[in-house]
C-alpha positions, 0 to 999 in steps of 0.5 A: 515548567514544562519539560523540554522533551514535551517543547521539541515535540509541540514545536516539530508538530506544529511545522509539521502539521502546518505544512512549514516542514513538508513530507520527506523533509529533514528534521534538525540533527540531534546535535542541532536540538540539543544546542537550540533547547539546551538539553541532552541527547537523551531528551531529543531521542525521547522527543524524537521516538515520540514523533516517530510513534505518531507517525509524524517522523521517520528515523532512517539509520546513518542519514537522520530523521525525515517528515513522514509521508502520510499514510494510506489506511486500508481495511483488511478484509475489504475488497477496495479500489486503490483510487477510492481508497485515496480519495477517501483519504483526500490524496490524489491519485493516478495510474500507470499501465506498465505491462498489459499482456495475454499468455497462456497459463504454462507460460505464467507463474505456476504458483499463481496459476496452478489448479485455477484454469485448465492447461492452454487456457488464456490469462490476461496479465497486468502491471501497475503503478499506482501514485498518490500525491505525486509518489509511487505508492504501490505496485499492482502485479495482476493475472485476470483469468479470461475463462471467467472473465472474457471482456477484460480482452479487449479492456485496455484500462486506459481510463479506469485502473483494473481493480475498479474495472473488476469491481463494475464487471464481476461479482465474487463469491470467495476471496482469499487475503495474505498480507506479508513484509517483504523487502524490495527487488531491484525492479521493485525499488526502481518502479517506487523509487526506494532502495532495494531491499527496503521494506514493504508491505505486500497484499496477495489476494485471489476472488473466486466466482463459484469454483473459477478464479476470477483474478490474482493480484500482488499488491506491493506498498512501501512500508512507510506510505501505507498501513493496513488497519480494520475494526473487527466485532465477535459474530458467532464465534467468527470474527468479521470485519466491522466495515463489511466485505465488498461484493466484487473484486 
């Protein structure tokens, strides 16, 4: 016969995977499984940290476990739009304009800014609130330096969000990547609609053209609605992406 914990795993996917059970919805307690399939805790923690590998399920500490919200892959070391990167996917996406805001470089962060323009040079700052599928998916934090990049003054991004914006207008010749965890501030939390100090997954990127910078953003997703993923092949000693690199910010 097949064994039990194998049954709990093909009768929560097939919910799961045939819409019946929607992302973000509870799955039975563990006591509930234990007495519909006549078996041990054990077998429904196995079956259930199963799921949870596949990215079917989510186990959240003192409140049960959840349909997992689909997740996002970006390539790594790709320069890609946000929208694109859903619709690739099959999501819907939307945006918001939060913030849009023209400073002067003392007045900006100094750890974003610092060596990129010279002292009272103008940086258009922006934040951004990315949704797909109707969630808040990521928070798009930006400096665009108006040195090098003098049309986005008058670009208000009404119709097209920044990333995509900068993709059609300036071509880049660096680009520098940081991915790290972070857990959630309270603005943070309360933009994504998480709780503060819940995990997060955070893109920091900055793209040159020549010796100018052209733009620094912090991206910020919550960790269960996105991934990072990319192939990677041995050029010359090197490792470059097996998707390739865009060409523009």
């Amino acid at each position: 016969m097949e064994p039990i914990y194998l049954r709990i795993i093909k009768d929560i996917e097939a919910k799961i995977l045939s819409g019946e059970w929607r992302p973000g919805d509870r799955i039975p307690r563990e006591h509930d499984l234990c007495g519909n399939y006549g078996c041990s805790r054990m077998t429904v923690t196995k079956a259930l940290s199963t799921l949870v590998q596949r990215g079917l399920v989510v186990r959240r500490r003192k409140t049960g476990s959840f349909v997992a919200t689909p997740q996002i892959d970006r390539t790594v070391m790709d320069i890609q739009d946000i929208g694109t990167e859903a619709a690739l996917a099959g999501f819907e996406h939307r945006y918001e304009i939060l913030t849009w805001k023209i400073e002067i470089v003392e007045t900006a962060d100094a750890s974003q800014t610092r060596g990129a323009a010279d002292p009272g040079a103008e940086v258009l700052r922006i934040q951004c609130l990315h949704i797909v599928d109707g969630k808040p998916t990521a928070i798009e934090r930006r400096i665009i330096y108006l040195d090098t990049v003098p049309q986005a003054r008058s670009e208000r991004f009404d119709t097209v969000p920044p990333a995509k914006w900068l993709l059609s207008q300036v071509p880049w010749s660096k680009a520098k990547h940081i991915i790290r965890a972070v857990c959630a501030d309270a603005a943070t939390a309360r933009i994504l609609q998480i709780e503060r100090g819940e995990p997060c997954l955070n893109l920091i990127r900055q793209t040159w053209q020549n010796d100018h910078m052209v733009t620094y953003v912090e991206i910020t997703h919550p960790g269960d609605r996105f991934q990072f993923a990319g192939v990677f092949h041995p050029v010359e000693g090197l490792h470059q992406s097996g998707n390739g690199a865009g060409a523009y910010p």
